[in-house]
N, C-alpha and C positions, 0 to 999 in steps of 0.2 A: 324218703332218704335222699333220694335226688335233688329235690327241691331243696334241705338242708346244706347239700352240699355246693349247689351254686349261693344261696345265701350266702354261706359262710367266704367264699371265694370272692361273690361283690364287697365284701364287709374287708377282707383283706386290702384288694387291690385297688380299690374307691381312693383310700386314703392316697399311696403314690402316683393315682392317674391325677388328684390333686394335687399334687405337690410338683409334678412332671409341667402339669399346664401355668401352675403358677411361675415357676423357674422359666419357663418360656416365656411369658408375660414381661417378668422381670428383666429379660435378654434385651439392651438397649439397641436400638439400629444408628452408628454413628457412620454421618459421610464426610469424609477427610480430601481437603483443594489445598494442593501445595502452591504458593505462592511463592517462588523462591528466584524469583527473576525479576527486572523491573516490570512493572505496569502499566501495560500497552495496550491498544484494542484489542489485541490477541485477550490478552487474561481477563479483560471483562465478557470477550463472547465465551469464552471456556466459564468463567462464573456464571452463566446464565445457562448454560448447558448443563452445569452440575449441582445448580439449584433444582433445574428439570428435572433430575437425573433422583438426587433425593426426596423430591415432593413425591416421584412415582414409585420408589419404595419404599414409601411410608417414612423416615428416617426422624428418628427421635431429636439428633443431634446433628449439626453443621459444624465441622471443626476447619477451619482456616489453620492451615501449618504455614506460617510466612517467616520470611530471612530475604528482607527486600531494604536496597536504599532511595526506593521511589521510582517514578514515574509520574506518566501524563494525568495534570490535573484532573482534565473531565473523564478519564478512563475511572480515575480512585472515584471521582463524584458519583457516576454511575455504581457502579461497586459500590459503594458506602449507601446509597439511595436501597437496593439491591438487598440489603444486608438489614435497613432499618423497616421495610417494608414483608421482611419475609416471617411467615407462620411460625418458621420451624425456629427454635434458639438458636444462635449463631454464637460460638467462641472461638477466639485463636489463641493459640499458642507461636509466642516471638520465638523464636529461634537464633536468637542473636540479633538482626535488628530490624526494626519497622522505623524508617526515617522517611518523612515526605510524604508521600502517596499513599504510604503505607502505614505512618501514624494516626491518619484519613480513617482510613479503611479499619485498623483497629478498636480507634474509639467508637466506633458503628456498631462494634459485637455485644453482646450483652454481656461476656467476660473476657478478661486477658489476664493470659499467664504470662511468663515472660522464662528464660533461661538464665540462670544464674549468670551475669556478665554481659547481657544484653542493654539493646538500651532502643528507647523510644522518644522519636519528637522531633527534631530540625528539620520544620513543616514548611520553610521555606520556598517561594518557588523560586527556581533558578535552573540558567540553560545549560547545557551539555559541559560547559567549559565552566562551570561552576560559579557561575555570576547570576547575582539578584537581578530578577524580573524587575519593570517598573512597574511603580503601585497598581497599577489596577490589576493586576493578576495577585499582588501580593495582598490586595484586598478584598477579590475574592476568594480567594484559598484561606480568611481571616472570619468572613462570615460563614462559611462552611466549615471552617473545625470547628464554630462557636454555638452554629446551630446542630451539627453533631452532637455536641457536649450536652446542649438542652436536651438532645432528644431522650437523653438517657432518664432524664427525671430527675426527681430529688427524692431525698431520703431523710427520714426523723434522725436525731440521734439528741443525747441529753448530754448539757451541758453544763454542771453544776448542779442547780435543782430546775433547770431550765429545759425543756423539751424545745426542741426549734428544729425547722425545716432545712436543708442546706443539700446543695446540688452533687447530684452524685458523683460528675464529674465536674468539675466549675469549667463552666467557659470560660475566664478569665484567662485561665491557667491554658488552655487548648488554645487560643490566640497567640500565647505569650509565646507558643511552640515554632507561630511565622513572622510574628515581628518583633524584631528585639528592640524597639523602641520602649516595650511594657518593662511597667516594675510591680513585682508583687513582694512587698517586704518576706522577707527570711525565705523567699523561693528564687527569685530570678534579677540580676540588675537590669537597666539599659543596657543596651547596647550587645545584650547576649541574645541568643536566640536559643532557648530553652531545650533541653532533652533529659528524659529522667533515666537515671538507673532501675533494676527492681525494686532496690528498697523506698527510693524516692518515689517512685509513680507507685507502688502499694499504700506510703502514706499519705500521698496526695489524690489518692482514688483511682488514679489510673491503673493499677493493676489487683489483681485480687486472689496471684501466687508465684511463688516460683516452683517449678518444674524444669526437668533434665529431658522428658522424654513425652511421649503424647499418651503412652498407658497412665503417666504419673499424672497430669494436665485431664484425665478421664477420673482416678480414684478423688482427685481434688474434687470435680464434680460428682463424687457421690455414685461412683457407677463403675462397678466391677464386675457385672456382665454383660460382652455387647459382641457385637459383629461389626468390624470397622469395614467399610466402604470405601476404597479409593478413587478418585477422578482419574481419568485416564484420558489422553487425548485422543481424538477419534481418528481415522487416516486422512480425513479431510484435513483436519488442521497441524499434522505432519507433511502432509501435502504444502499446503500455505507457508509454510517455516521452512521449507527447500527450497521454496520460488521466489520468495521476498531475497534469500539473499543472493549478493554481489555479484559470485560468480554467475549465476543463473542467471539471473535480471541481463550480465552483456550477454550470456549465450542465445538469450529471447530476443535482443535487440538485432543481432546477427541474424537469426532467423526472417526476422521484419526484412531486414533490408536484404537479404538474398534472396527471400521468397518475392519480391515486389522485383527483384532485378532480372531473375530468372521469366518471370510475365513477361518481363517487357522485351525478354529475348525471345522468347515464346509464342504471344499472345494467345490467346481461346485453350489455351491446354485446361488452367484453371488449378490441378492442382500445386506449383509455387503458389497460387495466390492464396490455395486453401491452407497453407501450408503457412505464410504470411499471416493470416486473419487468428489460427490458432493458436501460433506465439503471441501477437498483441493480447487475444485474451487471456493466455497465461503468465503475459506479464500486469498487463494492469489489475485481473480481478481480482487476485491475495493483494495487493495494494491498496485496490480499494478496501476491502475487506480488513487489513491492516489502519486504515482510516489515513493511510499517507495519499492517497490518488485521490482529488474531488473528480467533480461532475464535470467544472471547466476545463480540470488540466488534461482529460479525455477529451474533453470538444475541442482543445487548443490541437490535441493530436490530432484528430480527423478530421479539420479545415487544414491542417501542414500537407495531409495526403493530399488531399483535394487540390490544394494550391499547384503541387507535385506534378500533379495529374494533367491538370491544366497548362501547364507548362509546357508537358512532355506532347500533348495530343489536340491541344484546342490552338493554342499560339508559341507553335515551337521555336527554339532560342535557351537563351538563358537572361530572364529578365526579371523584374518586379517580384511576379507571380512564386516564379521557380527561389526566389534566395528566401522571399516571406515563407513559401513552403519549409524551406530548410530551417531555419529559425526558430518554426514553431512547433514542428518532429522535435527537435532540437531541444527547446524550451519544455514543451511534456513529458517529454520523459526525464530529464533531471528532475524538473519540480515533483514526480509523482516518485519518486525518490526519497523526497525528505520533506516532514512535518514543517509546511508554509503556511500561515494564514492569507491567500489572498494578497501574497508578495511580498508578508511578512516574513521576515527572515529574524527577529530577533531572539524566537526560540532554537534556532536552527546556529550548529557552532561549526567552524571553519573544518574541519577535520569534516566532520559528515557532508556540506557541500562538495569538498575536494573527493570525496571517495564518488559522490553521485556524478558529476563530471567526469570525470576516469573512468567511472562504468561503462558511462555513455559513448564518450568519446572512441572508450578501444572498441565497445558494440558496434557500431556503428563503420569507422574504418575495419575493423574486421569481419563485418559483414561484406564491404564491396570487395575486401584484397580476396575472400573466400568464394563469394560469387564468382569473379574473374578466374580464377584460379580452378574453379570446377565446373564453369559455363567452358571454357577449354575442356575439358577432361569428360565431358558429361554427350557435349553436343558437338567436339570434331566429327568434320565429316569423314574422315575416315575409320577412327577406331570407337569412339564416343558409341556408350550404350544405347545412347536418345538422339543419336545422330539422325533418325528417320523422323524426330518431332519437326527440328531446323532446316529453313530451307537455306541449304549450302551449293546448289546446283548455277552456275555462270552460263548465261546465253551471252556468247559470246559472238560479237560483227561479222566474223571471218567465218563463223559458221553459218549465218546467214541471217541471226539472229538483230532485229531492229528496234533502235531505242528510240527512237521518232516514231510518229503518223509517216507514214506513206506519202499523203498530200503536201506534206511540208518540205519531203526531199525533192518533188517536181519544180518548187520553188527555188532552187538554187541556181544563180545564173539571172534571175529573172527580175525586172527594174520596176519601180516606182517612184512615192514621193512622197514624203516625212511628213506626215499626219500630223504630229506633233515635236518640239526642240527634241531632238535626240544628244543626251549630254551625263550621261553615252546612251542611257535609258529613254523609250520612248515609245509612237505609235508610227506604224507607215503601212502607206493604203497600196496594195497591189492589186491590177485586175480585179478592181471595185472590192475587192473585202481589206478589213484592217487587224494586223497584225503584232503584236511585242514585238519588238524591236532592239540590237543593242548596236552599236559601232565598232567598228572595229580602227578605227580613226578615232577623231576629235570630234569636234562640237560641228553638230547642224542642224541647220534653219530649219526652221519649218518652210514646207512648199519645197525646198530641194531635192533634186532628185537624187535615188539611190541606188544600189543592186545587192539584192544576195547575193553574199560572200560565201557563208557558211551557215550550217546548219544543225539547230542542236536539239537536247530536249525542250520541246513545244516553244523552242527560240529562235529567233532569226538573228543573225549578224548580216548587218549590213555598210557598204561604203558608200563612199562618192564614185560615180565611173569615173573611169578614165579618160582621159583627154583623147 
């Protein structure tokens, strides 16, 4: 009877523990990267993070949600590279518009929806201030929408009674998207430089729906049960997006130059200078990491310390050494500032120069006005918290206190004869040893006789005697 009655219980529940595991089965795992800002190193390291990110949970689907008007060429080329190399299916859904960078990056997906009212395509490259690149960036952004285009394949369709092969998305038409020199009868003249609507890039193969929402953009693909995944930025790269900008970047620079000015009020304490070395790294490595600071515009910075350095402690003055140092502090931190080729500035527009100057520039003088301002406040000798770091204590003459050698104040009073012209500078030999010398008169011979006058630090002044 027992036995019947578990029989009878597996013969029930058998069938829903099937159906429970297929319903799970059926349960699609989608991972969702909003693209909804331009296209910068930032957004291809965050793509490669959350391709990682889906590989390691298995993820059925990659869905790209973008509302972007472009960005930096090789950031999209990366991303697009990224997108055609990956396992997992890639779609995005436009969200109003994919232009530039971003028309790149969509044709790379293996679908695209688009939202009603949307639009895709003005692949042109052009700088901040919205002016065409010269050709050679506009031709390679020409062979890369072209070779995108191929990557997609081709596809049969019948034409008549005709089967024939024809490209799923034409190159032609993906080219047409950066130079408006192209004509493709009944789609684009000269002189325009192409972007489709939804219904235009549906019939011309670029799109394959429209969608309002990304549930709708998921039942278009056939899947109405899933577990959607979002990208999330990680504190690092919230980290990175506070320190790249403006304000932050002067208050780093401020840091540099007070922490270096405090040393040098200092010496051996160490922490300004640890304090100095921390800002540099928090200003250059989201920079580099941003892909605006190279290798050089770092080395330009720390031959300018150097220079500094040298200036301050090897051949003091203010010369050669010391304005080249300033120059090229000067020089690295603007340039790692703003997207330069190697001195190219033709991607770079007057507006973003001008802000990287003015960073600089108030970093920088407000670094020394703030330095000054709490090197008082910090190290008085009398009320100053660190007033015990600084040596503030005066030996003063009257206390008995002596700024000479001993042996040179016995020389005062005492004659010889001019080693060398003294004019006013020179050498003079007293009781056989030879001495610096300065006048305190005019020009004399050499071989004439003189006398300490006076006597200073490890100096002599010396006359002519008197008659």
């Amino acid at each position: 009877m027992n036995k019947l009655r578990i029989l009878l219980a597996v013969m029930l529940f058998l069938p829903v523990t099937l159906f429970a595991e297929n319903e799970s089965n059926d349960r699609k795992v989608v991972y969702k990267l909003n693209m909804k800002d331009d296209i910068t190193r930032a957004t291809w390291r965050q793509t490669q993070q959350a391709f990682e990110a889906a590989d390691s949970l298995g993820a059925d689907i990659f869905l790209i949600h973008m509302n972007t008007y472009g960005g930096t060429v090789l950031d999209a080329d990366s991303i697009r590279t990224k997108i055609l190399q990956s396992r997992i299916p890639v779609h995005v859904f436009i969200d109003n518009n994919a232009a530039s960078a971003g028309a790149l990056i969509s044709i790379a997906c293996d679908s695209i929806y688009m939202r009603s009212g949307g639009s895709i395509g003005a692949a042109t490259v052009v700088n901040q201030t919205g002016q065409s690149m010269p050709d050679k960036y506009q031709s390679y952004m020409r062979s890369t929408m072209r070779a995108t285009a191929e990557a997609k394949g081709k596809k049969t369709v019948i034409v008549g009674n005709d089967t024939i092969e024809q490209w799923r998305r034409d190159p032609k038409i993906a080219e047409a998207m950066v130079d408006p020199s192209f004509f493709i009868e009944g789609i684009i003249d000269t002189g325009k430089v192409l972007t489709f609507t939804p219904a235009e890039a549906i019939e011309y193969g670029f799109c394959e729906g429209v969608a309002e929402n990304v549930p709708e953009v998921l039942q278009k693909l056939g899947i109405s049960e899933y577990t959607l995944i979002e990208y999330q930025p990680s504190f690092i790269e919230r980290i990175i997006g506070f320190l790249v900008s403006p304000v932050i970047s002067g208050l780093l620079i401020m840091a540099i130059i007070g922490g270096i000015y405090f040393e040098m009020q200092t010496p051996g304490i160490g922490f300004p200078l640890g304090v100095a070395i921390l800002a540099a790294v928090a200003y250059f490595a989201p920079l580099y990491l941003e892909g605006l600071a190279e290798h050089w515009e770092i080395l330009l910075f720390l031959v300018g310390l150097v220079l500094i350095a040298i200036e301050i402690f090897v051949i003091p003055g203010f010369g050669v050494a010391g304005i080249s140092g300033v120059l090229l502090v000067f020089v690295a931190l603007v340039l790692s500032l703003i997207e330069n080729v190697v001195f190219d500035f033709e991607p770079v527009d007057t507006q973003r120069l001008g802000v990287a100057i003015m960073t600089v520039v108030v970093g920088i003088f407000g670094g020394f006005i703030l330095s000054l301002y709490l090197g008082n406040k910090l190290f008085s000798a009398h009320s100053g918290p660190f007033k015990n770091l600084a040596l503030n204590t005066v030996q003063d003459v009257k206390d008995g206190y002596l700024n000479v050698d001993s042996s040179f104040i016995a020389l005062k009073g005492k004659t010889g004869t001019a080693q060398t012209v003294l004019r006013p500078g020179g050498k003079v030999l007293i009781n056989g040893e030879v001495y610096d010398a300065v006048t305190e008169g005019g020009f004399i011979d050499r071989g004439e006789e003189i006398v300490v006058v006076k006597v200073g630090t490890a100096q002599l002044y010396v006359d002519r005697p008197e008659e």
